[in-house]
C-alpha positions in Angstrom: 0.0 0.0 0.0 1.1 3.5 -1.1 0.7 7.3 -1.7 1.2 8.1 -5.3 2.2 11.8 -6.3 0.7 12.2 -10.1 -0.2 14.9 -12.6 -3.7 15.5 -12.6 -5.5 14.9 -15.8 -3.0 12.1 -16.8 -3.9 8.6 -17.3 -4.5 6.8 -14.2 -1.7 4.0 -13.8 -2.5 0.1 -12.2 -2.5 0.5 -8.5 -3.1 4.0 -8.1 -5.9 3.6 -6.3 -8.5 7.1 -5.1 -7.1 10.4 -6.5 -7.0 12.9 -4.5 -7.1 16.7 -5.8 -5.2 19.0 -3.9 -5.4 21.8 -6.1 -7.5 25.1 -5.0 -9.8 25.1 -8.1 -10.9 22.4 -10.4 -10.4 22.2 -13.9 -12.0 25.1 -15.7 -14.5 23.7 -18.0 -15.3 20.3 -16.8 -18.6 19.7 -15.5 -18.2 17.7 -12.2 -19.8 14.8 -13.0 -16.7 14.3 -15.5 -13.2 14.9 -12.7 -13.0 11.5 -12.4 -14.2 10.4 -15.7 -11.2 12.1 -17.3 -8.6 11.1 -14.8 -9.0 14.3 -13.0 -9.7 13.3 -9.2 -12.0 11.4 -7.5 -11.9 13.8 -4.3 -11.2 17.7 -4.3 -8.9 18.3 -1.6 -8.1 22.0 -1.8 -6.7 22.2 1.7 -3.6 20.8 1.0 -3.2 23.6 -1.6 -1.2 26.9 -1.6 -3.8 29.2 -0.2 -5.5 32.0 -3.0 -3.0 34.8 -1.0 -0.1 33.2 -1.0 -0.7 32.1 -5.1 -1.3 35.9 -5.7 1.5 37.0 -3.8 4.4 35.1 -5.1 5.7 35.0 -8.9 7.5 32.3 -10.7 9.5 33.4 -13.5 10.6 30.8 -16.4 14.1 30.7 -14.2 11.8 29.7 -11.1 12.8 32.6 -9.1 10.4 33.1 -6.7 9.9 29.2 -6.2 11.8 29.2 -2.8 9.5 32.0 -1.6 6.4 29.6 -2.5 7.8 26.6 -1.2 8.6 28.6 2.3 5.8 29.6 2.4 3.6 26.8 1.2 5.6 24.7 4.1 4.7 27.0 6.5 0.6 26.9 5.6 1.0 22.9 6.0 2.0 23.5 9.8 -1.9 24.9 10.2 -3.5 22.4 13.1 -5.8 21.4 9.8 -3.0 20.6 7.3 -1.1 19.0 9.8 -3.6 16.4 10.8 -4.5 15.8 7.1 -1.2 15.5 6.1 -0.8 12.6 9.1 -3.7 11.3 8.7 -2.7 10.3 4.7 0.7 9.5 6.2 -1.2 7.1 8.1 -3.7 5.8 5.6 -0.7 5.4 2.8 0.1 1.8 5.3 -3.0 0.6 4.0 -4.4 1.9 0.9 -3.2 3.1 -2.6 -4.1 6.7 -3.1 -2.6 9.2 -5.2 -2.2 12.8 -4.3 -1.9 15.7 -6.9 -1.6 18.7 -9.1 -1.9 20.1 -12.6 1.1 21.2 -13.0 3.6 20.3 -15.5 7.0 20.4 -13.7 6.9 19.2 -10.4 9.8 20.3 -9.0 8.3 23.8 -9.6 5.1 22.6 -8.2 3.6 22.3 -4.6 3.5 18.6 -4.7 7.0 18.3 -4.6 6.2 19.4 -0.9 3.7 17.4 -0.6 5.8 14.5 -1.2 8.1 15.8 1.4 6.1 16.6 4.3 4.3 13.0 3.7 7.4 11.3 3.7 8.7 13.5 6.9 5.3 11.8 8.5 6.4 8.6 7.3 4.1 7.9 4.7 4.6 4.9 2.3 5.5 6.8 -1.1 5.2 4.6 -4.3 
């Protein structure tokens, strides 16, 4: 049993098991009933997301400045009392279930779930 880290909107691979969405909006122009349809998510999970402020408030240039503010501050959101006990309570649930946890984003060392897949492993989450 494992915690997957995947591209939303990507082909679901064996043994993924539930995605989870942790993006803070869903994908423009998809009517809900289709998210998990078209390998979106299963589950919307916009709390383990960069908060609307902090998304607004930080650039990311093609170099990637600006990705070390983000990631600073993304890390510190995750130590919010409701974060925190998400993020354990996956950590917990990766020891026996496959689940997959993600984001649209192309690049993900340039994208927060790169820190998701730190902070889960930090917890001692079973990563795939």
């Amino acid at each position: 049993m494992s915690v997957r880290i995947v591209r939303l909107g990507t082909v679901r691979q064996p043994g993924e098991g539930l995605r989870l969405g942790t993006v803070r909006r869903p994908p423009r122009g998809v009517p809900k009933a289709r998210y998990a349809k078209d390998d979106w998510f299963d589950v919307w999970l916009p709390n383990l997301s960069p908060s609307a402020d902090l998304m607004r408030g930080t650039r990311i240039g093609e170099d990637g400045k600006g990705w070390r503010t983000l990631e600073r501050r993304f890390r510190s959101e995750l130590k919010r009392p409701d974060a925190s006990h998400l993020l354990d309570a996956l950590a917990a649930l990766s020891h026996v279930a496959d689940f997959s946890v993600g984001c649209y984003c192309a690049d993900e060392t340039r994208c927060h779930r790169s820190v998701l897949r730190s902070e889960l492993a930090k917890r001692g989450a079973s990563i795939a």
